[in-house]
C-alpha positions in Angstrom: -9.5 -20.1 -8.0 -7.2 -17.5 -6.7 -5.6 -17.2 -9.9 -8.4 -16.8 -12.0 -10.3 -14.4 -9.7 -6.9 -12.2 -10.4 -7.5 -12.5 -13.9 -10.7 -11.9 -14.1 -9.9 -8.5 -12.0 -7.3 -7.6 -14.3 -9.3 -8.3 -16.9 -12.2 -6.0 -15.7 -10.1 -3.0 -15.1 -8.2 -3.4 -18.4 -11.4 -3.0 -19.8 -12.3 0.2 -17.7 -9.3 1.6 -18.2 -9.3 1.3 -22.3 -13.2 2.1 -22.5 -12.2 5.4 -20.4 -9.7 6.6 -22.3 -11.6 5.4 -25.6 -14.0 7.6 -24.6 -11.9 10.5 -23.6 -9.3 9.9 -26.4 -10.0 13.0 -27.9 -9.4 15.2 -25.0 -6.6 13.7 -23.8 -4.7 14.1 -27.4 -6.3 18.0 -26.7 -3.5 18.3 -23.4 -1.4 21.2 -23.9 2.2 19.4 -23.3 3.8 23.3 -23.2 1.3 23.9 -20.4 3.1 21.1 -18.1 4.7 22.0 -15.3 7.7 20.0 -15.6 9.7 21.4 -12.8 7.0 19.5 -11.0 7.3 16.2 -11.7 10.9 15.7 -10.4 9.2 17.1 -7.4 6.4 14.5 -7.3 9.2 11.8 -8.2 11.3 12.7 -4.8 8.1 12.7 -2.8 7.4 9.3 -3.6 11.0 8.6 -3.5 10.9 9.8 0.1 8.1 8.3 0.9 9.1 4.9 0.3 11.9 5.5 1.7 9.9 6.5 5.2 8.0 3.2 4.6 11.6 1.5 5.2 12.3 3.5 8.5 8.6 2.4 9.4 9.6 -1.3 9.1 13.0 -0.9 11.2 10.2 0.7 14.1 7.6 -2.5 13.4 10.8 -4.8 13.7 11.7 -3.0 17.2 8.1 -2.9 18.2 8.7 -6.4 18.2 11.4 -6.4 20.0 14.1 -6.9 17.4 16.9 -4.4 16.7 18.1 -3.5 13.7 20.5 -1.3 11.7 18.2 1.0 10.7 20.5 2.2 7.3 20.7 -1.0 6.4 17.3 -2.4 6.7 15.9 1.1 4.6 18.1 0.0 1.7 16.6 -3.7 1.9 13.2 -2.4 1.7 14.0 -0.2 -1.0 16.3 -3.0 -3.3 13.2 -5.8 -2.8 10.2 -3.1 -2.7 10.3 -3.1 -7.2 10.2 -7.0 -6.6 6.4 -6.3 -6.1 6.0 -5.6 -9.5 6.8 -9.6 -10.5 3.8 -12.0 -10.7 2.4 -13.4 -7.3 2.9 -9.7 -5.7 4.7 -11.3 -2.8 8.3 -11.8 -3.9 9.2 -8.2 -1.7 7.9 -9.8 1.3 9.8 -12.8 0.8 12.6 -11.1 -0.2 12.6 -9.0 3.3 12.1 -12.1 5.6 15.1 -13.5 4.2 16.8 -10.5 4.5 15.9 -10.5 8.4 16.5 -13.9 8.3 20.4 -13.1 7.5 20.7 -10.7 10.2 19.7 -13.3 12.6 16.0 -12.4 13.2 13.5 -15.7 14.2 11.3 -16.4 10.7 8.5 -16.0 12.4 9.3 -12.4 14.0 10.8 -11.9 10.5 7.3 -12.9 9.1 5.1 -11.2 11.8 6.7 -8.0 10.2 6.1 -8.4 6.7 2.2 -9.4 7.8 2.2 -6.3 9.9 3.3 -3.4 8.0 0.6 -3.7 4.9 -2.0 -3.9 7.7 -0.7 -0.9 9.3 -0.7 1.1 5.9 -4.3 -0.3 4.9 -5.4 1.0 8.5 -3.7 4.2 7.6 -5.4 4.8 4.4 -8.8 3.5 5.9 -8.9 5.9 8.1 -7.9 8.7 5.7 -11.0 7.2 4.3 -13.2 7.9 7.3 -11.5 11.2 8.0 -11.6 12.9 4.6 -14.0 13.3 1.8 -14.5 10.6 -0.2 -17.8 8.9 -1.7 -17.8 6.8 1.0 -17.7 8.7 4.0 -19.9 11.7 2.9 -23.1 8.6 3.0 -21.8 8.7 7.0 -22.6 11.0 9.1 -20.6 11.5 11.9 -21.9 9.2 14.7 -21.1 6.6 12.0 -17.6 7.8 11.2 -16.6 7.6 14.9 -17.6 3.8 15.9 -16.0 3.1 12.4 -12.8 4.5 13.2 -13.2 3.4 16.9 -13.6 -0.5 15.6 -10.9 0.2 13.1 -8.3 1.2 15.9 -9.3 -1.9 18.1 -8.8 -4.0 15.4 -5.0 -3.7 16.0 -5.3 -4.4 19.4 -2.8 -7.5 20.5 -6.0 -8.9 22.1 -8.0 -8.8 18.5 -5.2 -9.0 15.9 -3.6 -12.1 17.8 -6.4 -13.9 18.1 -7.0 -13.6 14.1 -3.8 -14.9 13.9 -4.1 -18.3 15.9 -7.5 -18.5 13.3 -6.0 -17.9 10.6 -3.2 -20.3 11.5 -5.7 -22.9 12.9 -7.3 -23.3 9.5 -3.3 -23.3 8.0 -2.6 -26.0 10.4 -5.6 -28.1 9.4 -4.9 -27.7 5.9 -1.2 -28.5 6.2 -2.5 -31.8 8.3 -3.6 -33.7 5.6 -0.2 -33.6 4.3 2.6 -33.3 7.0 2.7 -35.9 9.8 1.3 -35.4 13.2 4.7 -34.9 14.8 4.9 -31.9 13.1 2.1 -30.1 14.3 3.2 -29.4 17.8 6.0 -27.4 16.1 4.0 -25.8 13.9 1.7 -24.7 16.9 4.7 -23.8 18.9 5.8 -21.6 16.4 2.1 -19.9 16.5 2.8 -19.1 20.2 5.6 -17.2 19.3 3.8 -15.3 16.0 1.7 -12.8 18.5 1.8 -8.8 18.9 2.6 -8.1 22.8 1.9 -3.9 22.3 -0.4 -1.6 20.0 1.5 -0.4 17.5 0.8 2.7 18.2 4.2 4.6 16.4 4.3 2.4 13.3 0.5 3.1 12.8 1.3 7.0 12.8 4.3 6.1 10.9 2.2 4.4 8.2 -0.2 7.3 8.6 2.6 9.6 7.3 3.9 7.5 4.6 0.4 7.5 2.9 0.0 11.0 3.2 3.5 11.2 1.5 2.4 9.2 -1.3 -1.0 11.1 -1.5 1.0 14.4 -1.5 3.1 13.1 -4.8 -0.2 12.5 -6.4 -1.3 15.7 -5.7 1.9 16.9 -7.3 1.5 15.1 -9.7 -1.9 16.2 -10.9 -0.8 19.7 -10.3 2.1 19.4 -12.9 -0.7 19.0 -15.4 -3.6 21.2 -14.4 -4.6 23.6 -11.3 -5.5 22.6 -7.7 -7.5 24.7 -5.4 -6.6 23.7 -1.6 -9.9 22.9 -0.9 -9.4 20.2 -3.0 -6.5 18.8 -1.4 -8.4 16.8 1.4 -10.7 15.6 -1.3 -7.6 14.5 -3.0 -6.2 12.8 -0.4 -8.9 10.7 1.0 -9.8 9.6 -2.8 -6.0 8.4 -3.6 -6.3 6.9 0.1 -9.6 4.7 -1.3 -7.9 4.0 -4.8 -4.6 2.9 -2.9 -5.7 0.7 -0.5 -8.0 -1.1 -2.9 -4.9 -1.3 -5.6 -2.9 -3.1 -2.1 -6.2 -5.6 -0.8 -7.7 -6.5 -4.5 -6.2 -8.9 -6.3 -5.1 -8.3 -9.9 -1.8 -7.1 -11.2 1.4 -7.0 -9.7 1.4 -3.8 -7.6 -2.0 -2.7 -7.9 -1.8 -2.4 -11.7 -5.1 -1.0 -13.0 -7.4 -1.3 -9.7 -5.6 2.0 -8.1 -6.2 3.9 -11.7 -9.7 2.8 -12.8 -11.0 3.6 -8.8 -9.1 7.1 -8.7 -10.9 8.0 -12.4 -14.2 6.8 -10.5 -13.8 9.1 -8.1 -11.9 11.9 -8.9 -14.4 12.0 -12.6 -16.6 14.8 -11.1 -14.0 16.8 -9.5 -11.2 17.3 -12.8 -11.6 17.2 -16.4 -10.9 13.5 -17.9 -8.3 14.4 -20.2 -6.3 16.0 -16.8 -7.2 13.1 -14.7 -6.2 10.3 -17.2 -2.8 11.9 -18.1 -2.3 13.1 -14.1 -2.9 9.2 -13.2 -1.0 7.3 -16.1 2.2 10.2 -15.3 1.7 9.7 -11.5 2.3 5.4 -12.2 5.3 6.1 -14.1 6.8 8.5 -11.6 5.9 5.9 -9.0 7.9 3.3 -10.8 10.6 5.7 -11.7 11.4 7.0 -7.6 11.0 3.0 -6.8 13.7 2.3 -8.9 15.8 5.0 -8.6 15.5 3.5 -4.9 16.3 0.0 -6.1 19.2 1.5 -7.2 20.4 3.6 -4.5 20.0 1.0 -2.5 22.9 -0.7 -3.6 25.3 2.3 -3.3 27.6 1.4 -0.1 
């Protein structure tokens, strides 16, 4: 079911995507390539560079939070070698590739794991509230009474109290499932292992630090969009808090590897009324291909000693 509910996703923003730019072909072909900033993009290329680099420094500080040091130089440069990994089908072989990574430098698997669970939660907290924050086309139907308990609930989500009981459910129903196929004997283990799988502290740092690195990637966007046309800076929270909405829904939806399509279709929805098509189109398809560039220009880096 899974697998054909990622299809059908794919399948739906595919069709978005090519009906868009059918419609919009004209215009695009119209875009002055003379009139690109080009001294830009390398810009926007670092930025993203940068920040996923950050988003490495930000799992070292999850990995302490949870009591477990690291060397921070090296842990940034596993990040960055299984980050493109995310790309592959399944959209989880970066995570894997991470815990066995901890797993080498002699980090419990379930510590190891904890991690890799919380550091997309902490950047889809970030963007969310980004979301509540900023202008967006959801959180201008808000007002502001709204906005606070919003952002109020979202922060006490991540409290150890709330986040660890969603855990032990979560794992409950794992452990139920897993019963109809593994002997009784091992279920104490498996529940023993649960015990350990629990936040002790709010994450307050690595939340800020997430904060940060979706900024970062919202600021190479904006760079990005800038290389091709102008941008008032008025527009700039606008800017943010839509790429904040198009992200996160690219990170929770599933579909293709990465957040293929979802992130582009929802940023055109949004972004529609604010820039020319023929700008936005060519801002978002240059702004994927930078993103892959600075990830693997990472990838690669990450293997210099």
């Amino acid at each position: 079911m899974g697998k054909f509910l990622r299809w059908v996703v794919f399948g739906v923003t595919l069709f978005f995507l090519v009906t868009t730019l059918k419609a919009h072909w004209l215009e695009v072909k119209s875009l002055n390539l003379g009139g690109i900033r080009w001294r830009i993009l390398p810009m926007a290329t670092m930025v993203t560079l940068l920040a996923h680099t950050w988003a490495g420094l930000v799992w070292t500080w999850i990995l302490n939070h949870l009591n477990q040091s690291v060397p921070t130089g090296l842990f940034i440069r596993v990040y960055l070698k299984t980050n493109i990994a995310k790309y592959l089908p399944g959209n989880v072989w970066h995570y894997y590739g991470r815990i066995l990574a901890a797993k080498d430098a002699n980090i419990p698997t379930f510590k190891a794991t904890l991690s890799v669970l919380l550091e997309p939660l902490l950047m889809a907290t970030a963007a969310l509230i980004n979301i509540i924050l900023l202008p967006n086309h959801l959180s201008v139907s808000f007002n502001q009474p709204v906005k606070f308990i919003s952002l109020f609930l979202l922060l006490l989500s991540l409290h150890p109290v709330v986040l660890n009981s969603l855990l032990r459910f979560l794992f409950k129903i794992k452990s139920q499932i897993k019963s109809q196929i593994k002997s009784e004997d091992d279920i104490p283990n498996s529940m023993n292992s649960m015990n350990n799988l629990t936040l002790e502290k709010y994450p307050l740092l690595p939340l800020v630090g997430e904060l940060i690195f979706v900024c970062l990637r919202g600021t190479g966007f904006i760079l990005t969009i800038f290389a091709l046309g102008d941008v008032n800076l008025n527009q700039i929270p606008i800017l943010i808090g839509a790429f904040s909405l198009a992200w996160v829904l690219g990170l929770v939806i599933p579909g293709a590897p990465g957040g293929l399509g979802v992130f582009e279709s929802t940023a055109i929805l949004l972004l529609q009324n604010t820039f020319p098509p023929s700008l936005l189109i060519g801002a978002i398809a240059l702004y994927r291909l930078m993103s892959i560039l600075a990830e693997a220009i990472g990838a690669g880096l990450s293997y210099i000693p």
